[in-house]
PyMOL CGO cylinders between C-alpha atoms (Angstrom):
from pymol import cmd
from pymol.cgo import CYLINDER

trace = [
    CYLINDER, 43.66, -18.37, 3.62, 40.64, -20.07, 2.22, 0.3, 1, 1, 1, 1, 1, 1,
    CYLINDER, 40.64, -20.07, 2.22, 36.62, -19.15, 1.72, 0.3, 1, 1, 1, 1, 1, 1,
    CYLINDER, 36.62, -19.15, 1.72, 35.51, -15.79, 2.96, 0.3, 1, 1, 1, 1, 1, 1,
    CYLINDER, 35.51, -15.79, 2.96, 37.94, -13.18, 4.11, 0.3, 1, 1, 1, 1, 1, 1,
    CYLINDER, 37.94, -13.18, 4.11, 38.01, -10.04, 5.37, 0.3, 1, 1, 1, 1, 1, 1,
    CYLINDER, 38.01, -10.04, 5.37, 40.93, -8.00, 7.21, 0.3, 1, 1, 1, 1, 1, 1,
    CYLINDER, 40.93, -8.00, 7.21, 41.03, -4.39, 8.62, 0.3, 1, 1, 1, 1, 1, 1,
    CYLINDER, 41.03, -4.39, 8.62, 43.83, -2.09, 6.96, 0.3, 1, 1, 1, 1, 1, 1,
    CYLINDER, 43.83, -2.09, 6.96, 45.47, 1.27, 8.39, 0.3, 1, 1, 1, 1, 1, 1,
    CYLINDER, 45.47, 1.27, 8.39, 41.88, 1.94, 9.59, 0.3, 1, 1, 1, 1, 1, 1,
    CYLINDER, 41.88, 1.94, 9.59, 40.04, 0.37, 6.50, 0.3, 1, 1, 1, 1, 1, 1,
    CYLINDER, 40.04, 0.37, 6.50, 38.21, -2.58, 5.67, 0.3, 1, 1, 1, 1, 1, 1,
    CYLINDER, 38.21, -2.58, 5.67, 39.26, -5.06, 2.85, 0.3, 1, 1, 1, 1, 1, 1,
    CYLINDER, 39.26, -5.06, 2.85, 37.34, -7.81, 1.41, 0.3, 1, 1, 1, 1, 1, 1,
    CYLINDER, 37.34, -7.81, 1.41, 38.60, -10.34, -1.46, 0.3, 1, 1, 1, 1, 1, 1,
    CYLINDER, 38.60, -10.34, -1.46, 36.59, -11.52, -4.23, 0.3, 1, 1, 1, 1, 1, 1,
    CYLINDER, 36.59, -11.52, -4.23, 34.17, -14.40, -2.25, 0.3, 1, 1, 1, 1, 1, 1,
    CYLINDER, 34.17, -14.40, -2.25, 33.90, -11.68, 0.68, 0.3, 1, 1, 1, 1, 1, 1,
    CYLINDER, 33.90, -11.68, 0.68, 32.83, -9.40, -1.96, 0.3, 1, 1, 1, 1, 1, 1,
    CYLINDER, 32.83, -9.40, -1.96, 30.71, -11.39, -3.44, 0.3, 1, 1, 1, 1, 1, 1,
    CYLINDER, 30.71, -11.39, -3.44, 28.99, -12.45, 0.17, 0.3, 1, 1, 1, 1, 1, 1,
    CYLINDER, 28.99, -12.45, 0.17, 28.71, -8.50, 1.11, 0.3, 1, 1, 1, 1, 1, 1,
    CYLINDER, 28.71, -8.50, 1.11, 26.74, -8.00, -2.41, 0.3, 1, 1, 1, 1, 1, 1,
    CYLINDER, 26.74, -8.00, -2.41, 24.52, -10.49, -2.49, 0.3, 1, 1, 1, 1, 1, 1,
    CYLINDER, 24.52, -10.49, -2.49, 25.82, -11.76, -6.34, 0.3, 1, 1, 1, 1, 1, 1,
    CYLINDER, 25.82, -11.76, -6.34, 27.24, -14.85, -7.11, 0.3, 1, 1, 1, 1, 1, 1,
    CYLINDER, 27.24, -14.85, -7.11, 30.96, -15.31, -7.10, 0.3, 1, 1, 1, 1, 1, 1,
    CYLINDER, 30.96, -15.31, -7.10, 30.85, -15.90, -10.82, 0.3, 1, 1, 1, 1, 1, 1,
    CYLINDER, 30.85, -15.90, -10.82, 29.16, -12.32, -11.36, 0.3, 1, 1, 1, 1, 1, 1,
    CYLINDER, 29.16, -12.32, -11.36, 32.41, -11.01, -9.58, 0.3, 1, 1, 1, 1, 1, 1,
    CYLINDER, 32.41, -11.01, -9.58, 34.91, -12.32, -11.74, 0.3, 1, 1, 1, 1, 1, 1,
    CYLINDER, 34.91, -12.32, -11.74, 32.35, -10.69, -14.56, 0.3, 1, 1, 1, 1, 1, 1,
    CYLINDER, 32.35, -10.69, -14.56, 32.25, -7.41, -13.00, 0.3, 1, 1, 1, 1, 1, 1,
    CYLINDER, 32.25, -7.41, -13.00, 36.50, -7.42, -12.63, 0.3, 1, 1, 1, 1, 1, 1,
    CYLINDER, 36.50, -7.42, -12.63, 36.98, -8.66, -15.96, 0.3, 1, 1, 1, 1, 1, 1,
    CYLINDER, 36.98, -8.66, -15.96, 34.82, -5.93, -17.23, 0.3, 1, 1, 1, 1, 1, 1,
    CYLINDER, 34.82, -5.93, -17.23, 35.51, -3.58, -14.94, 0.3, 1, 1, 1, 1, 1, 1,
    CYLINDER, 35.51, -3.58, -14.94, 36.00, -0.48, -17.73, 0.3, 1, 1, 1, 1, 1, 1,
    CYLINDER, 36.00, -0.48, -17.73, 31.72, -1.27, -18.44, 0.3, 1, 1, 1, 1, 1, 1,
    CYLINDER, 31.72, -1.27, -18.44, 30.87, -1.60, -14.93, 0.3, 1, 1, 1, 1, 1, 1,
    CYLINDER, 30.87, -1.60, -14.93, 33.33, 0.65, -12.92, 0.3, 1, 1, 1, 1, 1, 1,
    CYLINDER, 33.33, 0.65, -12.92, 34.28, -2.04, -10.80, 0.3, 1, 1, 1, 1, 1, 1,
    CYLINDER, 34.28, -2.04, -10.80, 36.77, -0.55, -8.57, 0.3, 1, 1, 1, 1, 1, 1,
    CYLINDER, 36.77, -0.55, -8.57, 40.23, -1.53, -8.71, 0.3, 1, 1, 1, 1, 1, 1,
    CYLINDER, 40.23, -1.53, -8.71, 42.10, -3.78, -5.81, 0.3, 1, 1, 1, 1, 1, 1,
    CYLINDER, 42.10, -3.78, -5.81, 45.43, -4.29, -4.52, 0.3, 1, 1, 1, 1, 1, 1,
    CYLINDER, 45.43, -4.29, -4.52, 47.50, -7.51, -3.93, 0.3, 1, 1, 1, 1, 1, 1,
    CYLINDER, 47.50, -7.51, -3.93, 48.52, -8.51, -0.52, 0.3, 1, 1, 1, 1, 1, 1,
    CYLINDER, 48.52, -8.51, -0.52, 49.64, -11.75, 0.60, 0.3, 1, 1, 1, 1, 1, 1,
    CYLINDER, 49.64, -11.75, 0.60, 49.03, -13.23, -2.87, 0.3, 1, 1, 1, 1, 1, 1,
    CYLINDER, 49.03, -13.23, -2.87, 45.83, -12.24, -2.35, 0.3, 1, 1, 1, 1, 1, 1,
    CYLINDER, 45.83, -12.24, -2.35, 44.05, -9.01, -4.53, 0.3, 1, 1, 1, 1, 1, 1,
    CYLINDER, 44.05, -9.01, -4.53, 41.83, -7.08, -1.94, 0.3, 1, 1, 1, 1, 1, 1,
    CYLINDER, 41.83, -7.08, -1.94, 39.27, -4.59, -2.63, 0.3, 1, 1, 1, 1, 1, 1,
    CYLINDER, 39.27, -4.59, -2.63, 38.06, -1.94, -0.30, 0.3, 1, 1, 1, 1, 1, 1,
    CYLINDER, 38.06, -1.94, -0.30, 34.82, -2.18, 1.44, 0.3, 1, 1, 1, 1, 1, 1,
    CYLINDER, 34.82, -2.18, 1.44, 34.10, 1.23, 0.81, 0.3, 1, 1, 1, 1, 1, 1,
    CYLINDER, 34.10, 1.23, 0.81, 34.68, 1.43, -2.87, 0.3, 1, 1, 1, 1, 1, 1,
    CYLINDER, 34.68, 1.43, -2.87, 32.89, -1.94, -3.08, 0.3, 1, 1, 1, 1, 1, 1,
    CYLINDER, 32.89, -1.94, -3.08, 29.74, -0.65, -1.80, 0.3, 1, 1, 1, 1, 1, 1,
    CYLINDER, 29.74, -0.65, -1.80, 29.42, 2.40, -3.58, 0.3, 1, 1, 1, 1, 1, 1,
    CYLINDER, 29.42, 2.40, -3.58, 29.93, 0.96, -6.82, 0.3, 1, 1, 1, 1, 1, 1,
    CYLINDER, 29.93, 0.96, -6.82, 27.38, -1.71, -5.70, 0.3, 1, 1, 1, 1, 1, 1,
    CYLINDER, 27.38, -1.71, -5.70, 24.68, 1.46, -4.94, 0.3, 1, 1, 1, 1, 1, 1,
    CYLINDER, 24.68, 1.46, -4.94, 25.73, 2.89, -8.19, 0.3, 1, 1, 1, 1, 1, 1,
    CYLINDER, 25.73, 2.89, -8.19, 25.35, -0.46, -10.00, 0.3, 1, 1, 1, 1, 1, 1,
    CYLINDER, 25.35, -0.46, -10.00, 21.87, -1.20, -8.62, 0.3, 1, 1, 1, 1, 1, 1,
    CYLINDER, 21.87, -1.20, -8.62, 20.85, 2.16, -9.52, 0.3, 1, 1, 1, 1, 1, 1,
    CYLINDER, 20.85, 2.16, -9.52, 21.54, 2.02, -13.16, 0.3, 1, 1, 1, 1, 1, 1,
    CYLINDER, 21.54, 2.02, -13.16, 20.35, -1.36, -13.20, 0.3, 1, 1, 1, 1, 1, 1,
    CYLINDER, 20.35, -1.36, -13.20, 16.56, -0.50, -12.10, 0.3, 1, 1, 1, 1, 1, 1,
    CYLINDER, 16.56, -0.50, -12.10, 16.84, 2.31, -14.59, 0.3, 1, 1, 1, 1, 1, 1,
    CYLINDER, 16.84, 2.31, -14.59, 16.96, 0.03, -17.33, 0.3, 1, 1, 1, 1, 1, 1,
    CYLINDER, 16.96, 0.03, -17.33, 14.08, -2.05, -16.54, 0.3, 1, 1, 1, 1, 1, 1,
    CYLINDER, 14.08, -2.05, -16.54, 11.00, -1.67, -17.90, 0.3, 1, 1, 1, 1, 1, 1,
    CYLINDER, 11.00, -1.67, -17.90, 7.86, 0.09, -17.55, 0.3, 1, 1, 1, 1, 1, 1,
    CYLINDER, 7.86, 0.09, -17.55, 5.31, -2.03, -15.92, 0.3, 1, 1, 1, 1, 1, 1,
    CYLINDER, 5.31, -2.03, -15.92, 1.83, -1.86, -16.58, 0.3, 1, 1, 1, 1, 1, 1,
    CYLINDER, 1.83, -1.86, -16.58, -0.22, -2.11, -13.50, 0.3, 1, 1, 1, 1, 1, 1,
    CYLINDER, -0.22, -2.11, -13.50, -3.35, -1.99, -14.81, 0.3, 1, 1, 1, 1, 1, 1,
    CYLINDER, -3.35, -1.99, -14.81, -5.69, -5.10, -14.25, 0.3, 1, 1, 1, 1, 1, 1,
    CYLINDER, -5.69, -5.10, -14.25, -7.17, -7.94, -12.27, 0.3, 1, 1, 1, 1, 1, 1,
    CYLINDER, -7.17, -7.94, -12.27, -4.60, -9.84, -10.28, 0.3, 1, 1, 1, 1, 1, 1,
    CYLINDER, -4.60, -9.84, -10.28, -6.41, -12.57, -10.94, 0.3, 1, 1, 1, 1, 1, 1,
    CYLINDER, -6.41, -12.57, -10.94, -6.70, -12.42, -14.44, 0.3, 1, 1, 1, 1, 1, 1,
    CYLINDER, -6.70, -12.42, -14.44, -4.89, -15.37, -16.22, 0.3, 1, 1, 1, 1, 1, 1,
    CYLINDER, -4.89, -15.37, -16.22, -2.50, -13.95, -19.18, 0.3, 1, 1, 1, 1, 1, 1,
    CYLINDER, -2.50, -13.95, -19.18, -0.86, -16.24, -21.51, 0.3, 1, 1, 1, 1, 1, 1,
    CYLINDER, -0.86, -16.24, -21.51, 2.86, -15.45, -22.69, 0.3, 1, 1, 1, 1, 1, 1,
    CYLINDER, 2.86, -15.45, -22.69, 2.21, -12.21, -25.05, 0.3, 1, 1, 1, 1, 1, 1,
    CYLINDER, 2.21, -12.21, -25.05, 0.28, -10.69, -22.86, 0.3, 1, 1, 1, 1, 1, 1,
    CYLINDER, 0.28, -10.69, -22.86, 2.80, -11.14, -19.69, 0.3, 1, 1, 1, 1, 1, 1,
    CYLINDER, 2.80, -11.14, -19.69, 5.18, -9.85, -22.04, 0.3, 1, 1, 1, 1, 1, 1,
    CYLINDER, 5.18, -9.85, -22.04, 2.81, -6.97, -22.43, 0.3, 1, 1, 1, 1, 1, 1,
    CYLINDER, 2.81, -6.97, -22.43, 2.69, -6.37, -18.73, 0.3, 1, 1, 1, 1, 1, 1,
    CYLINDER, 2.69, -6.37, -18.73, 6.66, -6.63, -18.11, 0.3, 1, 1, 1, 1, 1, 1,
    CYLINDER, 6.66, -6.63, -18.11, 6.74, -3.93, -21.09, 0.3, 1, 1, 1, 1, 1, 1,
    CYLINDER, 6.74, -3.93, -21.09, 8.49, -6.26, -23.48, 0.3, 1, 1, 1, 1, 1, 1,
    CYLINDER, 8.49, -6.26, -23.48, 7.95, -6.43, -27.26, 0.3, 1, 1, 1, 1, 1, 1,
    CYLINDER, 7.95, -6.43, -27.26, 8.25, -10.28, -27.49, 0.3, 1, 1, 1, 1, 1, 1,
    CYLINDER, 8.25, -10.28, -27.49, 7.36, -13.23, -24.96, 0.3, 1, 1, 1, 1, 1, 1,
    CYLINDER, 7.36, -13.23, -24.96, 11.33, -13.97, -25.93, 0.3, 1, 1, 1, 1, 1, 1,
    CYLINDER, 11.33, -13.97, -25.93, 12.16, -12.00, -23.31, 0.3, 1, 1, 1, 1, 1, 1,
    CYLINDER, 12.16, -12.00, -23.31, 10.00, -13.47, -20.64, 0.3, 1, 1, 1, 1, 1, 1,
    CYLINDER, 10.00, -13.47, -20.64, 12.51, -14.37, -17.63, 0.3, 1, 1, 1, 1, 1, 1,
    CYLINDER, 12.51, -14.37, -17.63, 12.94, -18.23, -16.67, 0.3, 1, 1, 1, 1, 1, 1,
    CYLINDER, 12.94, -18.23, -16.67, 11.39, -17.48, -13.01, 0.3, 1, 1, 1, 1, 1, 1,
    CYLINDER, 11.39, -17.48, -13.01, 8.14, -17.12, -15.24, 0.3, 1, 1, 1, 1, 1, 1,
    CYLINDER, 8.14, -17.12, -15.24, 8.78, -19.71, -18.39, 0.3, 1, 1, 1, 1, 1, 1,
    CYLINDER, 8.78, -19.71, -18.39, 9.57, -22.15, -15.58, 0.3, 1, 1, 1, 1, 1, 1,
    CYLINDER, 9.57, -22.15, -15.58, 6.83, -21.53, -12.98, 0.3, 1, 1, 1, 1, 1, 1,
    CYLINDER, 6.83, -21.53, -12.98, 3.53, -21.20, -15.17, 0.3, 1, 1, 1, 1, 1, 1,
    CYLINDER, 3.53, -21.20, -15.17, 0.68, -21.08, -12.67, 0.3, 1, 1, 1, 1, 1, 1,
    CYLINDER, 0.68, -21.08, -12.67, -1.52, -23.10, -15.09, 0.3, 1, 1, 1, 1, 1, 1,
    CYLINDER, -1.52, -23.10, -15.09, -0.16, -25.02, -18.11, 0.3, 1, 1, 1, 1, 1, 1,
    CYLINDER, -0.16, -25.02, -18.11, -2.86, -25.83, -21.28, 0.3, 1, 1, 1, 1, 1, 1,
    CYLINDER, -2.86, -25.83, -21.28, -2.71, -28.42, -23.67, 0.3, 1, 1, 1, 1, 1, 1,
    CYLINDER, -2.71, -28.42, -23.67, -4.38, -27.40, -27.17, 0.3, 1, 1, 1, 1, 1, 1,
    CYLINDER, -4.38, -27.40, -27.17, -6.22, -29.90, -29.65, 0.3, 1, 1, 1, 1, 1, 1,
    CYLINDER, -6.22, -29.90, -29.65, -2.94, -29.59, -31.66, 0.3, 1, 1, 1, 1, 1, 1,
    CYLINDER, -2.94, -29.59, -31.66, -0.85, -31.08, -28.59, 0.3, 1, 1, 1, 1, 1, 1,
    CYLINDER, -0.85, -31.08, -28.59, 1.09, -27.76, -28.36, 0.3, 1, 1, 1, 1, 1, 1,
    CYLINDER, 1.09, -27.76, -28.36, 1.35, -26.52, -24.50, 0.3, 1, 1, 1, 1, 1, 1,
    CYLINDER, 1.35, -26.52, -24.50, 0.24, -23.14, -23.76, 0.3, 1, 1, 1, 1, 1, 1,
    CYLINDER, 0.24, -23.14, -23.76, 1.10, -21.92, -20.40, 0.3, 1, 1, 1, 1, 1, 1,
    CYLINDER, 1.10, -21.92, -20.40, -0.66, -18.97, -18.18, 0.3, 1, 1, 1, 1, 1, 1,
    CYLINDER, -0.66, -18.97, -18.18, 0.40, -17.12, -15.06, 0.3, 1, 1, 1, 1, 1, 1,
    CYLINDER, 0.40, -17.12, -15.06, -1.98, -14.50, -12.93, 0.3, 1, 1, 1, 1, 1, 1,
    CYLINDER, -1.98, -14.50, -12.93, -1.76, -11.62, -13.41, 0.3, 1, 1, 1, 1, 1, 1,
    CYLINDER, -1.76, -11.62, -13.41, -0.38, -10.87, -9.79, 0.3, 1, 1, 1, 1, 1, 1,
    CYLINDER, -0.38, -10.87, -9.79, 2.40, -13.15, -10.18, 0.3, 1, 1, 1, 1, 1, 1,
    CYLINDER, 2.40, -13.15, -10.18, 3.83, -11.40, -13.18, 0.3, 1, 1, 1, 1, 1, 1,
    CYLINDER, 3.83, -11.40, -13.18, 3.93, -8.51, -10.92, 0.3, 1, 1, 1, 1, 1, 1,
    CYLINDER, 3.93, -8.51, -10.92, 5.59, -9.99, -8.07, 0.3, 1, 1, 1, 1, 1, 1,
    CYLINDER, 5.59, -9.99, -8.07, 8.56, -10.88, -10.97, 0.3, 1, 1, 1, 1, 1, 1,
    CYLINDER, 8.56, -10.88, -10.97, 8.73, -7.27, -12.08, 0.3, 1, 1, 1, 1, 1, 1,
    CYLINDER, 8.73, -7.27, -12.08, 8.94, -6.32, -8.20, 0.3, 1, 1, 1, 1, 1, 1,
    CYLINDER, 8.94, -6.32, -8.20, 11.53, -8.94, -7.35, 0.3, 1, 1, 1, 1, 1, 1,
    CYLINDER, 11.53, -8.94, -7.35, 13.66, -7.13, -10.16, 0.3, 1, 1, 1, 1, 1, 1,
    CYLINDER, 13.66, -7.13, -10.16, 13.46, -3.77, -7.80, 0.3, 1, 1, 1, 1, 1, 1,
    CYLINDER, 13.46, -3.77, -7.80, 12.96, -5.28, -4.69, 0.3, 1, 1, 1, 1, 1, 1,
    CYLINDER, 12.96, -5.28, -4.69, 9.49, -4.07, -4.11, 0.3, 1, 1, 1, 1, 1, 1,
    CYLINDER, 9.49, -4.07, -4.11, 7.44, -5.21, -1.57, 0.3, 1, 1, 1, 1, 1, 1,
    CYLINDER, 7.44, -5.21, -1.57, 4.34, -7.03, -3.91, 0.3, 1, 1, 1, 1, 1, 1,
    CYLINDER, 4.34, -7.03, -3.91, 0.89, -8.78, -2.57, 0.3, 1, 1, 1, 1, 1, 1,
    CYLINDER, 0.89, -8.78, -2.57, 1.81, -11.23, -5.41, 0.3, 1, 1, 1, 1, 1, 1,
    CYLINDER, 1.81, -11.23, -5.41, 3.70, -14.52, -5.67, 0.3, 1, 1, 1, 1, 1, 1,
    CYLINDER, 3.70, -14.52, -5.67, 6.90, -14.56, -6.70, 0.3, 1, 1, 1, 1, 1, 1,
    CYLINDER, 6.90, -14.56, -6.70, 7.11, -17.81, -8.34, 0.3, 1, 1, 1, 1, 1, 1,
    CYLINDER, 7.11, -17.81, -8.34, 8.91, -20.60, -6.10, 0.3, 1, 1, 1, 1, 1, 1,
    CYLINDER, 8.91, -20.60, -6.10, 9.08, -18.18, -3.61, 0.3, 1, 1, 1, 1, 1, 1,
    CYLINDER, 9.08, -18.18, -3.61, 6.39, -19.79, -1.24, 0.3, 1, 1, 1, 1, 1, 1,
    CYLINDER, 6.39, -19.79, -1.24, 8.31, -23.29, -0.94, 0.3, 1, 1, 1, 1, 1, 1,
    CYLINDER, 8.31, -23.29, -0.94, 8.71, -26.01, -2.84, 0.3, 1, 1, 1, 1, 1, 1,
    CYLINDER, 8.71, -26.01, -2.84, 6.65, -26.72, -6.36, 0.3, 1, 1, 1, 1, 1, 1,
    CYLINDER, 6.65, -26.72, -6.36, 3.89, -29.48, -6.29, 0.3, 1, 1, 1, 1, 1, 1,
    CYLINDER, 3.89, -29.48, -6.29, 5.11, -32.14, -8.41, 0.3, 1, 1, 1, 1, 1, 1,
    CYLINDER, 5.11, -32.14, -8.41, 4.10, -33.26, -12.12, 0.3, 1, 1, 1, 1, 1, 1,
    CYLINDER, 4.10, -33.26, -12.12, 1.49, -35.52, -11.76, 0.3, 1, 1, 1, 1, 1, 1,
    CYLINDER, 1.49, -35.52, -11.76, 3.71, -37.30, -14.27, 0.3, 1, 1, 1, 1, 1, 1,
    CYLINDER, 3.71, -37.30, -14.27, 6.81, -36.56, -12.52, 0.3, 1, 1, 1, 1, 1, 1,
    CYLINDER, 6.81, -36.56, -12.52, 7.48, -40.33, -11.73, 0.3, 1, 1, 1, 1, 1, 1,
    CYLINDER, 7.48, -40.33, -11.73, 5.98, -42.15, -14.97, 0.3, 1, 1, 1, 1, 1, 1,
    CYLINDER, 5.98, -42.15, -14.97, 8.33, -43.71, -16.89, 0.3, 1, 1, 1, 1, 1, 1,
    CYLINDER, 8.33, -43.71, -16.89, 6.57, -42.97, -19.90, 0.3, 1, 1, 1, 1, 1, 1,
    CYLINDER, 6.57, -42.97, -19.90, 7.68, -39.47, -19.52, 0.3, 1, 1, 1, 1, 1, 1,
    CYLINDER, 7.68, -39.47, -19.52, 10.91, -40.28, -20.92, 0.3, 1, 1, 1, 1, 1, 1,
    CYLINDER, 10.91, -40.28, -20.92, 9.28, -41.79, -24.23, 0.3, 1, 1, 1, 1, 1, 1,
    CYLINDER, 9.28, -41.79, -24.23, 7.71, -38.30, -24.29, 0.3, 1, 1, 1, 1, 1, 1,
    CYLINDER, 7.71, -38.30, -24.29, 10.61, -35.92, -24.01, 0.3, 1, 1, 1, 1, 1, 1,
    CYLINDER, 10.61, -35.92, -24.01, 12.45, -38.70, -26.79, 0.3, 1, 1, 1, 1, 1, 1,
    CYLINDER, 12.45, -38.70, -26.79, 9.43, -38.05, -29.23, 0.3, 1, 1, 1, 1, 1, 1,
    CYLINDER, 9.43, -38.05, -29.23, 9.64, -34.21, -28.52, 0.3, 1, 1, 1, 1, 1, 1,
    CYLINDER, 9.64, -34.21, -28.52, 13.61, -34.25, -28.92, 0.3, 1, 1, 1, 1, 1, 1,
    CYLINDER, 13.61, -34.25, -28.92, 13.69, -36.36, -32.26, 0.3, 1, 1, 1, 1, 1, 1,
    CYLINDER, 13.69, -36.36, -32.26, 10.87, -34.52, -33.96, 0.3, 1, 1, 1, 1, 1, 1,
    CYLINDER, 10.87, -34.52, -33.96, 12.26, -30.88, -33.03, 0.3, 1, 1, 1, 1, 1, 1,
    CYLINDER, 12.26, -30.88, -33.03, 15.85, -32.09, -34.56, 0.3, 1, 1, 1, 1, 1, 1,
    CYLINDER, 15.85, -32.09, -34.56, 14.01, -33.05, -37.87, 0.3, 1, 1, 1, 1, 1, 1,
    CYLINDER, 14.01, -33.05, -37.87, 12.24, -29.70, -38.09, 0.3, 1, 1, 1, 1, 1, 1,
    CYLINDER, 12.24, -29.70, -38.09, 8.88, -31.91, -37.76, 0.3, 1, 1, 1, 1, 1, 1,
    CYLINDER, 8.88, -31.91, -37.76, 5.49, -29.96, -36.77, 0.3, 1, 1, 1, 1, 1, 1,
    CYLINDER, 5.49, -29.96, -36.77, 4.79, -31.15, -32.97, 0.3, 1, 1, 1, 1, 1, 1,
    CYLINDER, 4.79, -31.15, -32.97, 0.92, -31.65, -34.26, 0.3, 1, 1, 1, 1, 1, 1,
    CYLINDER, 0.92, -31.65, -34.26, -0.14, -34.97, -34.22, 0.3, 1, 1, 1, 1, 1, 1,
    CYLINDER, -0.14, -34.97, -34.22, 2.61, -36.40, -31.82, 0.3, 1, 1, 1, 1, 1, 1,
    CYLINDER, 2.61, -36.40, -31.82, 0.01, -37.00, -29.27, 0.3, 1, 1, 1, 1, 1, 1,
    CYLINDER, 0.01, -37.00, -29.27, -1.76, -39.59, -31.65, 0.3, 1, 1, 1, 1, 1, 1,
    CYLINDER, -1.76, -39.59, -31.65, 1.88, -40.92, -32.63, 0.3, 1, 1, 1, 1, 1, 1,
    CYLINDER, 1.88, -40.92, -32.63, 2.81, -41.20, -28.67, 0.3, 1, 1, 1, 1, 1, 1,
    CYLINDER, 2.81, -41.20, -28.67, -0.51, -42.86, -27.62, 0.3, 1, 1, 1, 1, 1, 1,
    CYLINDER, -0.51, -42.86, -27.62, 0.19, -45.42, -30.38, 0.3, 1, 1, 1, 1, 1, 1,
    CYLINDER, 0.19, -45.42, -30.38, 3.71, -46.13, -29.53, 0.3, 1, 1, 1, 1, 1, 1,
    CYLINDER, 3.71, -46.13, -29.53, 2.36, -46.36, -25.65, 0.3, 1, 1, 1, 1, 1, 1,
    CYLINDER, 2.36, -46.36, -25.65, -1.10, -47.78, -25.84, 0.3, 1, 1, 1, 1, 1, 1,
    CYLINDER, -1.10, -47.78, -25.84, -2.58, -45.19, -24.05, 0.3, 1, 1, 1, 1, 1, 1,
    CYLINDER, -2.58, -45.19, -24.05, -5.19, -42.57, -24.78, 0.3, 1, 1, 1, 1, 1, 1,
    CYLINDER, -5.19, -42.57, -24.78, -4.75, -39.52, -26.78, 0.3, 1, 1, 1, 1, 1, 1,
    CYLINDER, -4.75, -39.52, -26.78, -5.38, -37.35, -23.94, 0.3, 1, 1, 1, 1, 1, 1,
    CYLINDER, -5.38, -37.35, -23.94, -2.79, -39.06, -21.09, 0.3, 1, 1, 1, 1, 1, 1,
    CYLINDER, -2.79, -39.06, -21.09, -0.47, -38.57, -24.42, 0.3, 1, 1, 1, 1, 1, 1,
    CYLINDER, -0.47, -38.57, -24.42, -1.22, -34.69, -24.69, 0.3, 1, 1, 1, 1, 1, 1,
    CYLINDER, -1.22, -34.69, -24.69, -0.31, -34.67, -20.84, 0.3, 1, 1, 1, 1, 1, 1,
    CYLINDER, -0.31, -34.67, -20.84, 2.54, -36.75, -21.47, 0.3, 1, 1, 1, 1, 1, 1,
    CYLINDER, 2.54, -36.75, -21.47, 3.83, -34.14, -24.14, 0.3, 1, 1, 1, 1, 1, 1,
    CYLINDER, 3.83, -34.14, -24.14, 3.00, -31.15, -21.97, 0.3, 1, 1, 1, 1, 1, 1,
    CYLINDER, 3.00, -31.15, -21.97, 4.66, -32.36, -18.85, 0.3, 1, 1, 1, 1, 1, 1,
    CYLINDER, 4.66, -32.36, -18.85, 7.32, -33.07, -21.06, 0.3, 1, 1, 1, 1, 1, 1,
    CYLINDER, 7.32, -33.07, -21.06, 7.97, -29.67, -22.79, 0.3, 1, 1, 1, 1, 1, 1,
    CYLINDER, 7.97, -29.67, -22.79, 7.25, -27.86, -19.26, 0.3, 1, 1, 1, 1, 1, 1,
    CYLINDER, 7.25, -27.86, -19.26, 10.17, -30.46, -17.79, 0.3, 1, 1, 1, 1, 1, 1,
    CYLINDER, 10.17, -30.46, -17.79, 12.64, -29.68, -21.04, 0.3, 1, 1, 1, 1, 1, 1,
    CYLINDER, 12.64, -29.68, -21.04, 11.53, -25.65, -20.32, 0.3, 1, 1, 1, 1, 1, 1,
    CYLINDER, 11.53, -25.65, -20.32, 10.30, -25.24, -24.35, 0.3, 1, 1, 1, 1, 1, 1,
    CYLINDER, 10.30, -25.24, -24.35, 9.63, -21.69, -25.16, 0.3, 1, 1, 1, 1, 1, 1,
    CYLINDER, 9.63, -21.69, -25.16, 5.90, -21.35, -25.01, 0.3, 1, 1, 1, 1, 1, 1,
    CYLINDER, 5.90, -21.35, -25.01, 3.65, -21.89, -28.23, 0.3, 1, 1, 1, 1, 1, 1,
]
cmd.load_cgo(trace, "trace")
């Protein structure tokens, strides 16, 4: 048997690891986590049948309630406080989510910035409303939110620079000056030089380069 199986037992219903992993909603990779850890998790044990190992649907799914309980009881406080519309840079989402650092911002916001800045020094500084770092914190729980879950209303505009081929010389620059420990200052001047362009297309360059590469925010 390949893909997705299920079959009915002496009365009960048995799923193996991809039909678990369909019935959950987790990735078939988070499975073989939750097995191979199963002593952390309590992931319930299966049987083998047919050279297959089978798990029961009913143990499945309340260790899946159980799991998603403890789960939202680790997440953090957030603070609700605020104009949706405000525009909060990456300390201050932090702030929001209830985390101590903008370390431990999650990629659906590090990748999705609703506005990205470039400062005099050519360092990138990107902002999100303060509704959409709600809708992340509700898409952890899965609250209903009157915010925007970031790529969750179709596909992403674009880069302006998305097709230039200087973008490349860009993300080069950025590459070989973070593997020499070099401040990124001043590489705007150095890629508008190297490109004959203005300093300003090269601070746009450099920003729609670190956005693309997914740099921790400055």
């Amino acid at each position: 048997m390949n893909g997705v199986a299920r079959q009915v037992i002496d009365g009960r219903t048995a799923l193996d690891r991809a039909a678990v992993a369909a019935h959950t909603g987790a990735a078939y990779s988070t499975v073989n986590h939750w097995h191979r850890h199963r002593a952390r998790f309590g992931f319930p044990h299966g049987f083998a049948l047919d050279g297959r190992e089978w798990f029961w649907l009913d143990d499945i799914e309340a260790f899946h309630a159980a799991h998603l309980v403890a789960k939202r009881a680790e997440l953090t406080k957030v603070d609700r406080r605020g104009d949706p519309k405000d525009l909060l840079g990456s300390g201050a989402a932090a702030t929001v989510l209830g985390y101590s650092s903008y370390r431990n911002l999650p990629d659906t916001l590090l990748h999705h910035p609703d506005r990205v800045e470039v400062l005099p020094d050519g360092r990138v500084r990107r902002l999100w409303l303060r509704r959409t770092v709600w809708a992340v914190a509700d898409a952890r729980t899965g609250r209903q939110s009157t915010g925007r879950p970031p790529g969750a209303t179709g596909a992403r505009k674009p880069h302006p620079y998305a097709d230039d081929p200087r973008l490349q010389a860009a993300i080069t620059l950025l590459a070989e000056a973070d593997a020499a420990g070099q401040d990124r200052r001043g590489l705007g001047v150095t890629l508008a030089r190297q490109l004959d362009i203005t300093p300003r297309t090269a601070q746009r360059l450099l920003a729609t380069a670190t956005d693309t590469a997914g740099a921790p925010p400055q």
